[in-house]
N, C-alpha and C positions, 0 to 999 in steps of 0.2 A: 504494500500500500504506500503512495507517493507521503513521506513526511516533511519535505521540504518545498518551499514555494518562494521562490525565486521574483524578486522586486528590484532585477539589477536596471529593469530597462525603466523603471517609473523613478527617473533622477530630476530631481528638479534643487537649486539653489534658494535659500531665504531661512528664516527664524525658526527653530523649532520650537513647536508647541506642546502642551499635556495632549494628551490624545482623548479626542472630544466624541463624545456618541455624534455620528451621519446623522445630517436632516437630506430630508428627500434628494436634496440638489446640494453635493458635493460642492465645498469653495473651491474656488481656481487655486491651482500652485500646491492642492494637498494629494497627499496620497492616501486613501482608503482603504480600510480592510475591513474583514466580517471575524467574527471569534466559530469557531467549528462547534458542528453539530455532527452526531453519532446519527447516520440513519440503520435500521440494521433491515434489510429484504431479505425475502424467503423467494426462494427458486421452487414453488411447488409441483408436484406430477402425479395426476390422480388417474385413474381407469375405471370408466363405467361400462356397467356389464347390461347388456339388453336380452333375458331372458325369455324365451319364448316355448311356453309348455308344449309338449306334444300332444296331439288330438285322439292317443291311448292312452293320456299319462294315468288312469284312474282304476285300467288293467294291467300295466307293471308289475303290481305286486300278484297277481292272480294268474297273469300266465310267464312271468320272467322270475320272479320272486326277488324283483329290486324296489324298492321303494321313489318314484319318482315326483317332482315338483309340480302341481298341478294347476298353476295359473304364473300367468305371462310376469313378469319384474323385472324393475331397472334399480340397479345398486351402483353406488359409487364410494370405491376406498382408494384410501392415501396409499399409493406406490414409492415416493420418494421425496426428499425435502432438504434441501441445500441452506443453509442460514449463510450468510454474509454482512458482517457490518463495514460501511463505508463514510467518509466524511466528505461532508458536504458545507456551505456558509451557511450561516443561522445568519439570515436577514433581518430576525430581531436584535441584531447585537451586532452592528457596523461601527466601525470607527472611521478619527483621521486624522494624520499628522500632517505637518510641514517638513520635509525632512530637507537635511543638510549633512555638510561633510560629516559630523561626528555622530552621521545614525547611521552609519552605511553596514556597521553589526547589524542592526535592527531590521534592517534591508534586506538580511539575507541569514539571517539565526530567524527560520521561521517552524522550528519540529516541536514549538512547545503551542500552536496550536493556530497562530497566525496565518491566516490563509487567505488569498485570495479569491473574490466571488468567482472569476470563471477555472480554477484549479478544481472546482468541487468534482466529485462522481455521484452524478447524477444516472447515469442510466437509462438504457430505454424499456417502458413497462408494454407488456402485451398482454391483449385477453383474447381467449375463445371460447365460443360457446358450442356444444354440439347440437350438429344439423338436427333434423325432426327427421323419426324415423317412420319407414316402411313396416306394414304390419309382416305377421310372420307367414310363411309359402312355404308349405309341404308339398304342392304341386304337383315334384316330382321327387318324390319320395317314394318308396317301394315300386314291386313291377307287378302285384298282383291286381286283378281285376276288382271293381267298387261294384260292380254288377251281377247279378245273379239270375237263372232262370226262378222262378215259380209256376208249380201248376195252381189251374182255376179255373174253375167250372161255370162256364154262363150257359144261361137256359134264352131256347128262342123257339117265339110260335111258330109248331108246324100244323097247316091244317085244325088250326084254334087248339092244337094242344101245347102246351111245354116239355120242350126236349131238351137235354141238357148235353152240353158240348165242350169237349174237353180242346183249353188251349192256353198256350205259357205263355207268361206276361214276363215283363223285362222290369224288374222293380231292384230298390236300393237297398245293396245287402246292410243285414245292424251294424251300426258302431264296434258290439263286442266280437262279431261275424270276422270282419277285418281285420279287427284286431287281434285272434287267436290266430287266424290265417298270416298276418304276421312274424308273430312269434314263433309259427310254427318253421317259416323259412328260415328265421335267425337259429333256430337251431339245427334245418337241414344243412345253412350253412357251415354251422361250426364241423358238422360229422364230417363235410365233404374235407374241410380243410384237417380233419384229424386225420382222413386217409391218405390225399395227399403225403402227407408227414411221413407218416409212418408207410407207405409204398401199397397201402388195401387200397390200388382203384385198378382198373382194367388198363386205362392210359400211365405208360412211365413218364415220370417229370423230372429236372435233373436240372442243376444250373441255374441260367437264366431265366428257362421256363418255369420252373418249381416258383423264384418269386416273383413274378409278371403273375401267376394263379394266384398265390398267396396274396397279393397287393390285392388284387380286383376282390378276392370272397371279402376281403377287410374292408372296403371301402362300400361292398354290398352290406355289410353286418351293419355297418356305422350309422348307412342310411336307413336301416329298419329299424337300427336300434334309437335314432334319433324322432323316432315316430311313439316312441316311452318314453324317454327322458327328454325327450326338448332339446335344444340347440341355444348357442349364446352367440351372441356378436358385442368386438370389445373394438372399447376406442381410449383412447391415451390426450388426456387434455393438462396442458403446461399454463401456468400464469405465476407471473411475480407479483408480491406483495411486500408494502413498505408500512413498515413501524417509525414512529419517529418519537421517540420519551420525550414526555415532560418533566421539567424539573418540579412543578409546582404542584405535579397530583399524588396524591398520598399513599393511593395504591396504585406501587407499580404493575398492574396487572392490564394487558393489551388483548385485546381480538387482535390475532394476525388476519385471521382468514375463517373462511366457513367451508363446509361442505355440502352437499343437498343434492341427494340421490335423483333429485329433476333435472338441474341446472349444471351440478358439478360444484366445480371450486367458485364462489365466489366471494366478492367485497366483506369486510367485518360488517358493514352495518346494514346487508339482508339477513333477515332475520330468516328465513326460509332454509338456511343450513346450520347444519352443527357446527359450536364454533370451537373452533382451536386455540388457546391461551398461551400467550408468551407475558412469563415471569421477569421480574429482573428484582434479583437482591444486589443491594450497589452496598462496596464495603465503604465505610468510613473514612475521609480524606484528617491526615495526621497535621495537625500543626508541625510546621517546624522546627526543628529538633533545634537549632541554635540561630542567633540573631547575626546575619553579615553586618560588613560595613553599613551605615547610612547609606541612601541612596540620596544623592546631589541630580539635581537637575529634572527632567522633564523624563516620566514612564509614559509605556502603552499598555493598557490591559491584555491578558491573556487569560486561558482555559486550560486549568490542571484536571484533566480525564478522571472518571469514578471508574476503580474494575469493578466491573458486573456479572455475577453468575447468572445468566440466561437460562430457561426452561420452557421448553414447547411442549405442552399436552393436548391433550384433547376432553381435558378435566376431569381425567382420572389418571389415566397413563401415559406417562413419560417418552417422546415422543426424540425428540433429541437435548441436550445440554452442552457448553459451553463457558468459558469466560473471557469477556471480551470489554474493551474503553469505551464511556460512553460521556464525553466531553460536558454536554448540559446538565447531567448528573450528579457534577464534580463541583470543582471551586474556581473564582477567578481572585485571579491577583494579577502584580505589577511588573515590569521589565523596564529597570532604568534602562534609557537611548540618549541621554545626553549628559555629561556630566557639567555641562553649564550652570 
């Protein structure tokens, strides 16, 4: 992380001043600067699942003996989470000197916090949202027939009497009809591919042949078998999120971000996902251990960093941890630049 910011090229000659809080419109001849702020972003990566039950899921258990899911769902969990803190100007807290020959220290000793507004990392945030989806298509799933014969008896006047005449109708076989007849392929499948293996068929298979058979029975099981337990389709959605602490709130405790098995990852303040908490315990800044020389002449303010142990849950469980500076947390004090 860049600790030095560089004001060799803002040289200007005249009086040097105390360094004075910025109003909106910087005076001619000074040099400005911001005091740093800790921002800390999250790189998140969640993956939502679009579950789509199969149209046997409620025979599973009666002709497979699996237990399967039996109505369609969309879930979304956290896959991965990067934490980064980065310094950026705290535009609350600008300054400005006049500098001269004997700040040219001051000019260029800037790792205790001194920085310039365009040195900050800022970063670029992205969002997305996932597309709307397509209902689920069994289609073409299995290779067995949905139709069936049936006998049926209709009666037609002959010569004013009722005669009865036998003829098949073409009607829709049951749900459970299919679905046994199913089952029943996924396990002539598995026999055939037990014989293969073991050399019980009339055809030798050997090689490349043996698995170009083996692949296709597998890809036929999958698709019957996906006609009981349903099928998923996954998507992968990334967004960054930024925290930025206050010094003045009493619980350091932040929404980074939410979840929401609709939408995915989104902002701390929809309420519509489960939120994720970032902790920060900040230790105590130590008074100085011994008193230097007086300081003669004209200071500039700076920011002595708070170390903060960080903690990202999901308000129970500990998600990641860390300890890292967090500048507005901390303390400010002085940096003699002139001993005039």
């Amino acid at each position: 992380m860049k600790k030095r910011f560089a004001f060799s090229i803002l040289l200007a000659a005249g009086i040097l001043f105390p360094a004075v809080r910025s109003s909106a419109q910087d005076p001619m001849g000074t040099v400005s600067y911001a005091l740093p702020q800790t921002t800390i972003t999250f790189e998140v990566e969640a993956v939502r699942e679009h579950f789509y039950a199969g149209p046997y899921a409620k025979f599973a258990q009666k002709y497979l003996g699996v237990d399967a899911r039996q109505e369609d769902q969309t879930t979304c969990t956290l896959s991965a989470v990067k934490m980064t803190p980065t310094i950026e100007a705290d535009q609350k807290s600008r300054y400005f000197i006049t500098p001269d020959k004997n700040s040219m220290s001051f000019l260029s000793l800037t790792s205790q916090g001194l920085i310039a507004v365009n040195d900050g990392n800022f970063g670029n945030g992205a969002e997305w949202r996932f597309a709307s989806q397509a209902g689920a298509d069994f289609s073409d799933k299995g290779v067995s027939s949905n139709l069936t014969s049936e006998a049926t008896t209709l009666f037609r006047g002959v010569d004013g009497n009722r005669v009865g005449v036998q003829q098949n109708m073409v009607v829709q076989k049951p749900l459970e009809q299919r679905a046994k007849e199913a089952a029943e392929m996924i396990f002539e499948l598995r026999k055939k591919r037990v014989q293969i293996v073991t050399g019980d068929t009339d055809a030798t298979y050997s090689g490349e042949a043996m698995g170009a058979a083996l692949a296709e029975i597998a890809a036929l099981e999958k698709e019957y078998m996906s006609m009981f337990i349903g099928y998923s389709d996954f998507q992968t959605q990334k967004m960054k999120c930024d925290v930025v602490p206050e010094k003045d709130r009493k619980a350091q405790t932040y929404v980074a971000f939410r979840l929401s098995d609709a939408d995915g990852i989104v902002s701390a303040d929809n309420m519509s996902g489960k939120p994720y908490l970032l902790e920060l315990t900040p230790q105590n800044v130590s008074a100085a251990a011994g008193r230097g020389a007086a300081a003669k002449g004209n200071v500039a303010v700076y920011r002595i960093p708070a170390t903060c142990t960080v903690k990202l849950t999901d308000g129970v469980n500990p998600i990641l941890q860390d300890r890292i500076a967090v500048y507005q947390l901390g303390v400010e004090s002085y940096f003699p630049i002139s001993s005039k």
